[in-house]
GUMARKOL-654698 format. One record per atom (N, C-alpha, C, O): x, y, z; residue in one letter. Coordinates in steps of 0.2 Angstrom, whole numbers, padded with zeros to 4 digits, always signed. Layout:
XYZA
...
% end
This chain:
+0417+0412+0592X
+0416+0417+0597X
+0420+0423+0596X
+0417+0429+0597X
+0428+0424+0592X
+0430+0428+0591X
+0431+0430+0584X
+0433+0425+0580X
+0429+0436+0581X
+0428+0438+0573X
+0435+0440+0571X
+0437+0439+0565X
+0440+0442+0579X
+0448+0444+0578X
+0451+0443+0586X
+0448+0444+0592X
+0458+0440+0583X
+0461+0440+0588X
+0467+0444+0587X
+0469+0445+0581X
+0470+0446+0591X
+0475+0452+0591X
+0482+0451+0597X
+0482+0450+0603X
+0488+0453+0592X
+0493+0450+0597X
+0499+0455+0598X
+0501+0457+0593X
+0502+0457+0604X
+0507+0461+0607X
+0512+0459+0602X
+0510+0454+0599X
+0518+0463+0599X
+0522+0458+0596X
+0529+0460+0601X
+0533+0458+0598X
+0531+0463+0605X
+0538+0463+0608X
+0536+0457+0613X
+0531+0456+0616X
+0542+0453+0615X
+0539+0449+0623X
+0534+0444+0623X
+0534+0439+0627X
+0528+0446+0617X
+0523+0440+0617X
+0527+0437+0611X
+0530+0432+0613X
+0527+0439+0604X
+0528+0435+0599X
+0538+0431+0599X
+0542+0426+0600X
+0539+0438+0597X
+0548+0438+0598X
+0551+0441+0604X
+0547+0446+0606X
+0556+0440+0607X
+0560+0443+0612X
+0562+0448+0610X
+0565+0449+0604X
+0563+0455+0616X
+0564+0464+0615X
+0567+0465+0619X
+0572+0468+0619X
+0564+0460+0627X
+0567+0465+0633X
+0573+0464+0634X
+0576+0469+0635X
+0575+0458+0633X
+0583+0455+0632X
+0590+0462+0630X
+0594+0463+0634X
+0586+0465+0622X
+0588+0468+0620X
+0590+0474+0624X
+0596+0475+0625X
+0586+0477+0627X
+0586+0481+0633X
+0590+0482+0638X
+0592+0487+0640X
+0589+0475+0641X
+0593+0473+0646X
+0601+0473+0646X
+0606+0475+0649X
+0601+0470+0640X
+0609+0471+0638X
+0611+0477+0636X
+0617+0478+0637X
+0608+0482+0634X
+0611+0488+0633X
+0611+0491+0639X
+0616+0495+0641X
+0606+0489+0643X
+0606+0492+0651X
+0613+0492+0654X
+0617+0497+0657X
+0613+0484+0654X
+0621+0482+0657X
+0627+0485+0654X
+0632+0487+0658X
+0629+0485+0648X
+0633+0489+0646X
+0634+0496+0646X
+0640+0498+0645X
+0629+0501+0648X
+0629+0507+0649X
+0631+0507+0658X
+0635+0511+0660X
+0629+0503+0660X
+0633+0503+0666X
+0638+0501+0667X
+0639+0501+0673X
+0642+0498+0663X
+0648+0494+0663X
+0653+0501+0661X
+0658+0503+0664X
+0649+0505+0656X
+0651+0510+0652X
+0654+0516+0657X
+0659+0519+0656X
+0647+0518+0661X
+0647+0524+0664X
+0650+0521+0674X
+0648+0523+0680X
+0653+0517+0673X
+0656+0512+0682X
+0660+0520+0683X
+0658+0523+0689X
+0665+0522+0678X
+0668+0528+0682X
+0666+0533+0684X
+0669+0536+0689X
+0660+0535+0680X
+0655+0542+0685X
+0651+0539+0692X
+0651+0542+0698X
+0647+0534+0690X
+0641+0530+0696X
+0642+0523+0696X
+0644+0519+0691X
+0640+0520+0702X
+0639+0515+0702X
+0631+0510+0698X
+0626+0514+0697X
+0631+0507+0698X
+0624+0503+0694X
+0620+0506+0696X
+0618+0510+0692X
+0618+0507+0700X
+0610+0506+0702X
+0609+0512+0701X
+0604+0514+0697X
+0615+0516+0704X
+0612+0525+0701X
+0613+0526+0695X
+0612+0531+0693X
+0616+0522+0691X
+0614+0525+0684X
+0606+0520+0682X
+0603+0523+0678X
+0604+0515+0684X
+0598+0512+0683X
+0594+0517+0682X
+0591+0519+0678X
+0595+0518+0692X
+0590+0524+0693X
+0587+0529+0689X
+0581+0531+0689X
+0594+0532+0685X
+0593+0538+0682X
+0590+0536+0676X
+0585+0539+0673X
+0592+0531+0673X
+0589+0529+0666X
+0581+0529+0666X
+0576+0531+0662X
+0582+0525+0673X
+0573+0524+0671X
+0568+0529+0674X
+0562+0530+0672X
+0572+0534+0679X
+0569+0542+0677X
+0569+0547+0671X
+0565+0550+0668X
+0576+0546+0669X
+0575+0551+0662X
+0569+0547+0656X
+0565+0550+0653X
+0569+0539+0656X
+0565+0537+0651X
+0558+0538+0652X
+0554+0539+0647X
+0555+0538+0661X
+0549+0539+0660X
+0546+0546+0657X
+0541+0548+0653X
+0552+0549+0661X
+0549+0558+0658X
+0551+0560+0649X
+0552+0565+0647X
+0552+0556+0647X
+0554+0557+0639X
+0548+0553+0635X
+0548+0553+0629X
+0545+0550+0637X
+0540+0545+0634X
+0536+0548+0629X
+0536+0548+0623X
+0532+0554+0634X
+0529+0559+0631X
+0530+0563+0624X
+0526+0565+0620X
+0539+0565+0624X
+0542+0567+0617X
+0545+0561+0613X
+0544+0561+0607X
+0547+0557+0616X
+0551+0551+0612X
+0546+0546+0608X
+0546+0545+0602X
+0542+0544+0614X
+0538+0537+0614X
+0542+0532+0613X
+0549+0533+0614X
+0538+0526+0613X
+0541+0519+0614X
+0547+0517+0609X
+0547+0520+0604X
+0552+0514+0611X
+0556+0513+0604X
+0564+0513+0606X
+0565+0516+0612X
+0569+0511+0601X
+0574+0510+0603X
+0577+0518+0602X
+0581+0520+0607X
+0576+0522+0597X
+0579+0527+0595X
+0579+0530+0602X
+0584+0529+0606X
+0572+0532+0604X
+0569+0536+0609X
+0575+0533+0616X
+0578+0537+0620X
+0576+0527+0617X
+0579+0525+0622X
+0587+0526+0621X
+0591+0526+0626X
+0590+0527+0614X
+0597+0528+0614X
+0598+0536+0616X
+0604+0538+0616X
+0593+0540+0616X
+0592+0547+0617X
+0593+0548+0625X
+0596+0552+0628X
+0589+0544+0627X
+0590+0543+0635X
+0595+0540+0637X
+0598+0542+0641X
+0595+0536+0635X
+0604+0532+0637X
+0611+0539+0640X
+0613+0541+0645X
+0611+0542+0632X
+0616+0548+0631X
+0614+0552+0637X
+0617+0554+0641X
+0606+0555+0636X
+0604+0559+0642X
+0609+0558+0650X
+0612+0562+0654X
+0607+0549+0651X
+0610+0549+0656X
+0616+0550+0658X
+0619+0552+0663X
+0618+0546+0652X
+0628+0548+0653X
+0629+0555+0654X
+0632+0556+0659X
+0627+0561+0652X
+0626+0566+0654X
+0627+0569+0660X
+0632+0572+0663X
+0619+0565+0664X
+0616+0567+0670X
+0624+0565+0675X
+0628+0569+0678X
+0623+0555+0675X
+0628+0553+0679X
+0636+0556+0680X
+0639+0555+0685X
+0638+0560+0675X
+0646+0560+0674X
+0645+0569+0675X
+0650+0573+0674X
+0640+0571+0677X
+0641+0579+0678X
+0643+0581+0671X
+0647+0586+0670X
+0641+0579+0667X
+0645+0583+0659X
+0652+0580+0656X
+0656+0583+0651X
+0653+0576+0659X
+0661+0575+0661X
+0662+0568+0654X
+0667+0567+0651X
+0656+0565+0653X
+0656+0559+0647X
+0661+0560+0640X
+0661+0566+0638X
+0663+0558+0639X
+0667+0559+0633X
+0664+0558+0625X
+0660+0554+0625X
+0666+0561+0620X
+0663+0560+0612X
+0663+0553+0612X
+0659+0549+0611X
+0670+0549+0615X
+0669+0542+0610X
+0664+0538+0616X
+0662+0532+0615X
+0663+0541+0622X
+0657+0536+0625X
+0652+0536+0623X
+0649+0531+0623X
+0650+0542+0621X
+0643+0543+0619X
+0642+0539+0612X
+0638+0535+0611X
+0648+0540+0608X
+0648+0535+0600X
+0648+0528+0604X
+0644+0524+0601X
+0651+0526+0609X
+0648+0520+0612X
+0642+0516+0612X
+0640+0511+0611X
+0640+0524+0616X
+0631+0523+0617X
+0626+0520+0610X
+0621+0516+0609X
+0629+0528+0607X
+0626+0527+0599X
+0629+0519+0595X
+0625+0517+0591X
+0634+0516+0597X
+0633+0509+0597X
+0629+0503+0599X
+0627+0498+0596X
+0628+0504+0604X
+0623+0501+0607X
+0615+0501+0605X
+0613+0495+0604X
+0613+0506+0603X
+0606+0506+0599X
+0608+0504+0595X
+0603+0500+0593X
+0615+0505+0588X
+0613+0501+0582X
+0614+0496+0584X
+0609+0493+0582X
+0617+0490+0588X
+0616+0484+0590X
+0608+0481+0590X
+0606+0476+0588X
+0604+0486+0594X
+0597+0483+0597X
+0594+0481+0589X
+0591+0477+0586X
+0595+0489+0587X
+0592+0489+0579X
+0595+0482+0574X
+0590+0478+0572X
+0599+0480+0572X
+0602+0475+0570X
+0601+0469+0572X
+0601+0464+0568X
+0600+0468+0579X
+0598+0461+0582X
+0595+0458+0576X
+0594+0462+0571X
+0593+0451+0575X
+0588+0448+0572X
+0583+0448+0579X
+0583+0450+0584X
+0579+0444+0573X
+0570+0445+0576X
+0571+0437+0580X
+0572+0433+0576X
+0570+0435+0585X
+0570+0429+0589X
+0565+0427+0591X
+0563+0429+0597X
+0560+0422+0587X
+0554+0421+0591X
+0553+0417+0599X
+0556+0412+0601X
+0550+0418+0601X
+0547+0415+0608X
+0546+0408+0606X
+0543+0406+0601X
+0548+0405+0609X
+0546+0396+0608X
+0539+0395+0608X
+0535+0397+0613X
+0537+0391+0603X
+0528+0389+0600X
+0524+0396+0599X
+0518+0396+0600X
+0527+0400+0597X
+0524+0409+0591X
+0524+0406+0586X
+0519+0408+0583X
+0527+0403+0583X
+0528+0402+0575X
+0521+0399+0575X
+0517+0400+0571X
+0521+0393+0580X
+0516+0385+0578X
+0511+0390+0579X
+0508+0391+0574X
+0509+0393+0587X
+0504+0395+0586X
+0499+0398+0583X
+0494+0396+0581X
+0502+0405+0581X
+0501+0411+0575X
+0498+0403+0567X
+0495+0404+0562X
+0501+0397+0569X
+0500+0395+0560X
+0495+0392+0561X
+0492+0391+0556X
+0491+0389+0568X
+0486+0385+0569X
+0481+0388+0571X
+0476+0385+0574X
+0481+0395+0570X
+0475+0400+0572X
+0473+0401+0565X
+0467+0403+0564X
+0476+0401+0563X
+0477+0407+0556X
+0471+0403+0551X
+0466+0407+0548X
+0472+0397+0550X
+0465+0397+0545X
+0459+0400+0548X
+0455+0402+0545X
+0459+0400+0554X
+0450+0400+0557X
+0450+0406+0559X
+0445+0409+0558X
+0455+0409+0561X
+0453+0417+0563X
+0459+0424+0559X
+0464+0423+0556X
+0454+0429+0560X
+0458+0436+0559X
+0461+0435+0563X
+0459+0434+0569X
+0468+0437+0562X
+0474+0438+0565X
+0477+0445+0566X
+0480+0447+0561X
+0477+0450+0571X
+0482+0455+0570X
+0486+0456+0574X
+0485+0453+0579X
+0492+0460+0570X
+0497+0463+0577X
+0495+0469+0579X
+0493+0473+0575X
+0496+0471+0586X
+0496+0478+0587X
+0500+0477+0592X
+0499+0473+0597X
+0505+0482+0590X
+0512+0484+0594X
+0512+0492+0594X
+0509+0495+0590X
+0517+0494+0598X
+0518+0503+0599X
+0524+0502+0598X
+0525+0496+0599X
+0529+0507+0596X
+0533+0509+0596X
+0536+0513+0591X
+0531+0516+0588X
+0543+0513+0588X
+0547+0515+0583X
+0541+0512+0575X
+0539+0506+0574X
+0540+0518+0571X
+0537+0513+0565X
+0541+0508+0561X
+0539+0502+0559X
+0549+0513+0559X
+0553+0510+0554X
+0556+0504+0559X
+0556+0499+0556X
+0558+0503+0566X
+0558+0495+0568X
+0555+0490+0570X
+0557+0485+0572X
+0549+0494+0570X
+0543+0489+0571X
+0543+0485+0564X
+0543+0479+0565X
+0542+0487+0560X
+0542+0486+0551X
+0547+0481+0550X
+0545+0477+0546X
+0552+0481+0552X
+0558+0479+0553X
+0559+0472+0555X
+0562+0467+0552X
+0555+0470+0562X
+0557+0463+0566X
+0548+0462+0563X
+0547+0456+0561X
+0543+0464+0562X
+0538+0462+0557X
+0540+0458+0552X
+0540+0452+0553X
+0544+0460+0547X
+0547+0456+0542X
+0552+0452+0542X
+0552+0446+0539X
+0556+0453+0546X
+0559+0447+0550X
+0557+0442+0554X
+0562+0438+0555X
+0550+0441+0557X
+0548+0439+0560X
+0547+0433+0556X
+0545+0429+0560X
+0547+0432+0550X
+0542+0427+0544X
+0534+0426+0547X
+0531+0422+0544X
+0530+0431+0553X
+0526+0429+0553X
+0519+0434+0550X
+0514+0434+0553X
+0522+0437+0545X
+0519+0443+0541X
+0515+0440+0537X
+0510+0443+0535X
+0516+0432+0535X
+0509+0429+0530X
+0504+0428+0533X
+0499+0427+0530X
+0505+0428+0539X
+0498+0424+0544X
+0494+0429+0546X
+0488+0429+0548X
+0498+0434+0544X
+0493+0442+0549X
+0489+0445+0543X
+0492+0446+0538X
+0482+0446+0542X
+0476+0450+0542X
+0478+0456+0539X
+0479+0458+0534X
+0480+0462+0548X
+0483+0466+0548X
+0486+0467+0553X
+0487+0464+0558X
+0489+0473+0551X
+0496+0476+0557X
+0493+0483+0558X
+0490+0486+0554X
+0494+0484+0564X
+0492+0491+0568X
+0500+0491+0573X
+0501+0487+0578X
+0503+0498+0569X
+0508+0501+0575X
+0507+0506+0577X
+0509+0510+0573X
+0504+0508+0585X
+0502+0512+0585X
+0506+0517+0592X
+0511+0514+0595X
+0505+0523+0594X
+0511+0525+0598X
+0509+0524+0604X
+0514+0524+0607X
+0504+0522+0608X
+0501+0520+0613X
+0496+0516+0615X
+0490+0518+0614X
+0495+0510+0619X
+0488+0509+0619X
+0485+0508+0626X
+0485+0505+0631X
+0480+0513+0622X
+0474+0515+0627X
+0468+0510+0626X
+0469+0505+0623X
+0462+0512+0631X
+0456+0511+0628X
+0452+0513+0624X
+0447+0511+0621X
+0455+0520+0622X
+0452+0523+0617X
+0457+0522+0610X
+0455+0523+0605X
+0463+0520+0609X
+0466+0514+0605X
+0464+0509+0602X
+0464+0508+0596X
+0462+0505+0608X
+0459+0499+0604X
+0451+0499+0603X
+0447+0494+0601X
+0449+0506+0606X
+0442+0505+0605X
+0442+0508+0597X
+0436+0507+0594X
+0447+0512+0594X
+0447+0514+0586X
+0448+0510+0582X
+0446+0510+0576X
+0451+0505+0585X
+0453+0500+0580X
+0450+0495+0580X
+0450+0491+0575X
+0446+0495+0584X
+0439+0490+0583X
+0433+0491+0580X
+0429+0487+0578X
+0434+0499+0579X
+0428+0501+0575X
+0428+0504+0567X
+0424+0505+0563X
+0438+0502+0567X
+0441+0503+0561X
+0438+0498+0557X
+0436+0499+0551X
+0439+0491+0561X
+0437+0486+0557X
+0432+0481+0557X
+0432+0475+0556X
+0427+0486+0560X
+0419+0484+0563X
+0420+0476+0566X
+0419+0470+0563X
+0423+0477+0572X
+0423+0471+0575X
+0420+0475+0583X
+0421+0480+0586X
+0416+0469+0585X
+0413+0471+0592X
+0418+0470+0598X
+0421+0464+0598X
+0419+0473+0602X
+0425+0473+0608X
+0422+0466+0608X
+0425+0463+0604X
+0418+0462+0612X
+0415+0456+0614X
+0418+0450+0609X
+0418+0444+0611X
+0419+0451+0605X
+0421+0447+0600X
+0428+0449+0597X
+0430+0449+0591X
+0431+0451+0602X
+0440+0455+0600X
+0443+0451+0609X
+0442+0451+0615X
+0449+0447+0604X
+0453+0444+0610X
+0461+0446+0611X
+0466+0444+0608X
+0461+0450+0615X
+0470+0453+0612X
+0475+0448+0619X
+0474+0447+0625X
+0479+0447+0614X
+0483+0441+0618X
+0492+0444+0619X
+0495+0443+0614X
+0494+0448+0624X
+0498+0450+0626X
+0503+0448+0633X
+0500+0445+0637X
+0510+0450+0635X
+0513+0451+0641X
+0511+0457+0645X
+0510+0455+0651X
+0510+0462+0644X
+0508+0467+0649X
+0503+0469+0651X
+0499+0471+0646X
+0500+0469+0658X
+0493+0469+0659X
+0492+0477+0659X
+0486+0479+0661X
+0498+0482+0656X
+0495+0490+0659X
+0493+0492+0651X
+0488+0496+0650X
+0496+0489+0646X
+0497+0490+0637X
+0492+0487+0634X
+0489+0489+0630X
+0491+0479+0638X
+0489+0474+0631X
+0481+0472+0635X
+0475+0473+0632X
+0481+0470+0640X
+0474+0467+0645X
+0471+0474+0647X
+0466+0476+0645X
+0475+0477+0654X
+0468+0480+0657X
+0463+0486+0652X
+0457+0486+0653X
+0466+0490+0648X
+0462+0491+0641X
+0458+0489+0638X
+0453+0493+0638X
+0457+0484+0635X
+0458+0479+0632X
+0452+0476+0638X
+0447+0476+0634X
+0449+0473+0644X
+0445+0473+0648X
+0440+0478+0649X
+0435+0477+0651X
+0442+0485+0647X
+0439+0491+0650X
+0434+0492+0646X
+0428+0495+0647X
+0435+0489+0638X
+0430+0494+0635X
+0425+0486+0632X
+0420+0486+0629X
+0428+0481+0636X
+0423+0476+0634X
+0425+0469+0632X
+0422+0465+0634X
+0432+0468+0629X
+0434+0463+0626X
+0436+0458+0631X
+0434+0458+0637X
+0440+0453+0628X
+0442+0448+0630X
+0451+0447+0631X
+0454+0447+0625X
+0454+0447+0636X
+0462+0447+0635X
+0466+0440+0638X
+0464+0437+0643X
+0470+0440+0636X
+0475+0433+0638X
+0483+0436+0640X
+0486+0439+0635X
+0484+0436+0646X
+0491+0439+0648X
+0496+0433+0648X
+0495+0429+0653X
+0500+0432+0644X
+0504+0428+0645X
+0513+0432+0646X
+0517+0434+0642X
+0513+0430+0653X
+0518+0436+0658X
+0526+0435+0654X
+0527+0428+0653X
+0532+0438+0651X
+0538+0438+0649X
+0541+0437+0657X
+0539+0440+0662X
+0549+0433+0657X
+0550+0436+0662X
+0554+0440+0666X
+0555+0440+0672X
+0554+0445+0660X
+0555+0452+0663X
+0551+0456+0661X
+0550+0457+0655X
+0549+0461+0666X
+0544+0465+0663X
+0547+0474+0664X
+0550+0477+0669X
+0546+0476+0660X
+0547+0484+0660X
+0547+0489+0663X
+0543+0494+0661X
+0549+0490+0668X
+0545+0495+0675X
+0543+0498+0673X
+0538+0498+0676X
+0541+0502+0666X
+0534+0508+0666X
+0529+0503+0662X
+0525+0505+0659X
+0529+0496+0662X
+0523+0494+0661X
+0520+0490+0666X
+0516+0486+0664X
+0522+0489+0673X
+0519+0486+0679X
+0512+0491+0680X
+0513+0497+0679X
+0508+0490+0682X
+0502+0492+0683X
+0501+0491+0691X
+0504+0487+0695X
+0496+0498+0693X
+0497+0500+0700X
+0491+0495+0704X
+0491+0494+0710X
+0487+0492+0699X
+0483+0486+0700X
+0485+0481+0696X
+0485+0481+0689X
+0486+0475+0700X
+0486+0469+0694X
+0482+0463+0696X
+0482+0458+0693X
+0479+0464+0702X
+0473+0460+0704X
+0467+0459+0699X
+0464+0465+0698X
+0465+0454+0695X
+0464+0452+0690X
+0455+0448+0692X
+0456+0443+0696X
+0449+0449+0692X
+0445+0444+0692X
+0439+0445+0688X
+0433+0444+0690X
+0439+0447+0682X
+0434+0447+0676X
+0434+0443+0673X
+0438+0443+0669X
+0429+0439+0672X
+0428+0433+0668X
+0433+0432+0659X
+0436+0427+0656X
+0431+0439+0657X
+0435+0438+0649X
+0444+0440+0650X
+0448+0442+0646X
+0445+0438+0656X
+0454+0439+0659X
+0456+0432+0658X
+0451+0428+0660X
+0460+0430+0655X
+0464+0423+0655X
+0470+0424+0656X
+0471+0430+0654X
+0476+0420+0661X
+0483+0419+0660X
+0485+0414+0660X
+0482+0410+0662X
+0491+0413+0655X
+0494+0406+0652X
+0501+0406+0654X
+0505+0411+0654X
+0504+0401+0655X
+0510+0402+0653X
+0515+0402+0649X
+0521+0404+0650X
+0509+0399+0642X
+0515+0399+0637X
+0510+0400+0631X
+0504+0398+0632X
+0512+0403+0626X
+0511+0403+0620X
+0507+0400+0616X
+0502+0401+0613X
+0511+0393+0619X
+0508+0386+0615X
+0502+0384+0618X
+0501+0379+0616X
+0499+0386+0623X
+0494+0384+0626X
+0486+0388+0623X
+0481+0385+0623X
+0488+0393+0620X
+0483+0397+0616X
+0479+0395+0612X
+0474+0399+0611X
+0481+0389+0608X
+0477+0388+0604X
+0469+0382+0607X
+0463+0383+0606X
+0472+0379+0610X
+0468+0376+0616X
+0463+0379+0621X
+0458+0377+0624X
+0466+0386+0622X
+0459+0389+0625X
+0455+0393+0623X
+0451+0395+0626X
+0458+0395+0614X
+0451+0398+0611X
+0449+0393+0608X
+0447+0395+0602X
+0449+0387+0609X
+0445+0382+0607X
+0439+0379+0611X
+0434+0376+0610X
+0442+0381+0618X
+0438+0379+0623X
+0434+0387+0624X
+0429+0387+0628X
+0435+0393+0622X
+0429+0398+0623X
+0427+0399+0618X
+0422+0402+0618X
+0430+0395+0612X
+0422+0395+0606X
+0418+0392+0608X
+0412+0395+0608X
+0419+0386+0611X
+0414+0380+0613X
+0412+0382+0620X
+0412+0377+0623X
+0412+0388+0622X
+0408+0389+0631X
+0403+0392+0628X
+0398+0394+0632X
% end
């Protein structure tokens, strides 16, 4: 039924948001003397939304905004060694190892003889490249597409890059705004398998879901069992 199957790699394959979230907390641990939590949250994830456009997805882009906010919250008042703080912070994220999701490894190896396998992630290219190869799950993948956003007209290039028919393209992702509703739009087939934290600029303003090529799982390991059961439907 499917000629390529294609997978999210932050949150679907390995853990990222974690990454996030601790930096999160620590900038507010950092910045307690200018604002209290929520207002620097707040500010974080205003200055991040409005920088997407210049920065895009990715750690750098986000340790840019970090600083911005120390800025914002402390009226200017932040210090050289906080900020070299902050710039700590990001090389931590970057340095992390790569952490797979429990049953990623199995699954990716029990698809792999029978189907093309890709990744398509957005973000940073040099650390996307990065938890790719520390992933060890570079042998199993076909190809890799990092791309800065994904649209419909995204995966609709990429589909035609590698003359694969949307109907026969299944992209198996956490976010229904990046990986599914696209990915539905222009024809294909998607599997939302939810992390449990999701990213405010990736909640979708609709996530009522009832199109027959939409599946949700709860786990990873459950995947290989239902593109077995929709080859054979």
């Amino acid at each position: 039924m499917f000629d390529l199957i294609a997978f999210d790699a932050d949150d679907t394959l390995w853990h990222n948001e974690a990454l996030y979230v601790e930096a999160q907390d620590r900038l507010k641990q950092l910045l307690a003397p200018y604002a209290p939590p929520d207002a620097v949250q707040q500010a974080l994830d205003t200055i991040e939304q409005r920088n997407l456009p210049t920065y895009g997805y990715g750690i750098k882009g986000f340790a840019l905004s970090m600083i911005e906010t120390a800025v914002l919250v402390s009226k200017g008042r932040v210090t050289a060694h906080e900020v070299q703080q902050i710039i700590g912070f990001a090389h931590a994220m970057l340095e992390a190892p790569v952490r797979l999701l429990e049953g990623a490894r199995e699954c990716i190896a029990e698809l792999a003889p029978s189907y093309r396998l890709m990744l398509i992630t957005k973000g940073d290219l040099l650390d996307q490249q990065r938890k790719i190869a520390g992933s060890g799950l570079e042998q199993y993948l076909t190809q890799v597409e990092i791309v800065s956003s994904k649209t419909d007209a995204t995966y609709a290039a990429i589909l035609a890059r590698h003359a694969v028919a949307p109907s026969r393209f299944l992209m198996v992702g956490n976010s229904l705004k990046s990986d599914i509703l696209p990915v539905l739009e222009i024809g294909g087939h998607a599997v939302y398998i939810p992390y449990h934290t999701t990213w405010n600029h990736e909640v979708p303003v609709e996530s009522a879901l009832t199109d027959a090529a939409y599946h949700q799982l709860e786990s990873i390991s459950a995947l290989p069992d239902l593109v077995l059961r929709l080859a054979g439907s």
